[in-house]
C-alpha positions in Angstrom: 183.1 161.5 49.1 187.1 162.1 48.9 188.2 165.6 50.1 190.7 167.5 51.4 189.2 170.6 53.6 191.4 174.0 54.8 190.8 176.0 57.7 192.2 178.3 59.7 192.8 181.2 57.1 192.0 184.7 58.2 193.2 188.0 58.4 196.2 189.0 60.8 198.3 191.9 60.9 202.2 191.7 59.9 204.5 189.9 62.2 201.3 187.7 63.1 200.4 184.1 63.4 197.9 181.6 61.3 197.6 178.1 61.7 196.2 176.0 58.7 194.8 172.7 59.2 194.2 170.3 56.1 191.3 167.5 56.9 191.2 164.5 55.0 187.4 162.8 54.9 186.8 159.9 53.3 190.1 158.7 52.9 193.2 158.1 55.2 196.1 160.4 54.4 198.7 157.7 56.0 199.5 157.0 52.7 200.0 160.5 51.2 202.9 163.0 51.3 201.3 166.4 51.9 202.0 169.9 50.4 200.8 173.1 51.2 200.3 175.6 48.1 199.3 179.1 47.6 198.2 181.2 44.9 198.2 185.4 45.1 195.5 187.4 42.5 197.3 187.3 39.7 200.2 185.3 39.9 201.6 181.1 39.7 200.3 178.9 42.2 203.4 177.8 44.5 204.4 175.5 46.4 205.1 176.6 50.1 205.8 173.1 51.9 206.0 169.7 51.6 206.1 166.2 53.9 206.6 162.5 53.1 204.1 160.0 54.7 207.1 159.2 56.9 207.6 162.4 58.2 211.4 161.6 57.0 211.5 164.4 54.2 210.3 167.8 54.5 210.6 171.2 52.0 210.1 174.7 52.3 210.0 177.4 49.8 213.6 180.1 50.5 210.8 182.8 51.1 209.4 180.9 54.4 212.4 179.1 55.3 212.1 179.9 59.7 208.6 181.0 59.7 206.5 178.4 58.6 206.1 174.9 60.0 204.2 171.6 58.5 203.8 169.3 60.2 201.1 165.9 60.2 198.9 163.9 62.5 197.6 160.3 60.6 196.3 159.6 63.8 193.6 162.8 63.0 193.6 162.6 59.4 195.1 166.1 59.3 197.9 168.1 58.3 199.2 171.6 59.6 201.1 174.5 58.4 202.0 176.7 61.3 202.6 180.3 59.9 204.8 182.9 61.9 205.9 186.4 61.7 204.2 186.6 58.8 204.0 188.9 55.8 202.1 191.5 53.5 203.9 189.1 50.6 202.2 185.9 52.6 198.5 187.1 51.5 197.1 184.2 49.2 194.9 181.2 49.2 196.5 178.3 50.6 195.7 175.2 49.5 196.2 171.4 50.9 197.3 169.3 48.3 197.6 164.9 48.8 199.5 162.6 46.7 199.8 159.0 47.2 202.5 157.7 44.3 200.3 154.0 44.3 202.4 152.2 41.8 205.4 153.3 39.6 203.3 154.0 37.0 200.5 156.2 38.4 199.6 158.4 41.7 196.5 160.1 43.3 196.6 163.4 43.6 193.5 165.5 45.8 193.2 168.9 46.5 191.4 171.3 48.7 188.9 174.1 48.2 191.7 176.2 49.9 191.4 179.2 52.3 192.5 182.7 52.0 195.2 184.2 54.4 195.3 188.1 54.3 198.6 190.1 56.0 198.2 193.6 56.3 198.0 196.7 58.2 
């Protein structure tokens, strides 16, 4: 079975750290670029991150620009999104998200269960 599985979600207090791991079973993610997502109760799912399959290109949303990190390991079939200093504002469920664009025409897209990250006091 294809799937993308989170971890490393929890609660932490503000100025904390998380880090989220993304596993890939049953496929290899060396073809992929990689985003990290996360959705708050009652608001638009966003995206937070992103990385190429090359590692060459990499995005972050303005609101974690210096406090979060992806990075990826084909080698382990996993991706990462290390989380610092974070915030009250950071409290969502993150989710992995793999696209491999496999001709002009048409990708494949997979996501993951995701796993909740809760900032406070």
């Amino acid at each position: 079975q294809v799937r993308l599985v989170e971890s490393g979600g929890g609660s932490v207090q503000p100025g904390g750290s998380l880090r989220l791991s993304c596993a890939a079973l049953g496929f290899t993610l060396d073809y992929y670029a990689i985003a990290w997502f996360r959705q708050a109760p009652g608001k638009e799912r966003e995206e937070v991150s992103c990385i190429s399959r090359n590692h060459s290109t990499i995005h972050y949303v303005n609101s974690v620009k210096g406090r979060f990190t992806i990075s990826r390991d084909n080698a382990k079939n996993r991706v990462y999104l290390q989380m610092n200093n974070l915030k009250p504002e950071d409290t969502a469920v993150y989710y992995c998200n793999a696209v491999w664009q496999a001709t002009i025409e048409g990708a494949v897209e997979i996501w993951g269960q995701g796993t909740l990250v809760t900032v406070s006091s």
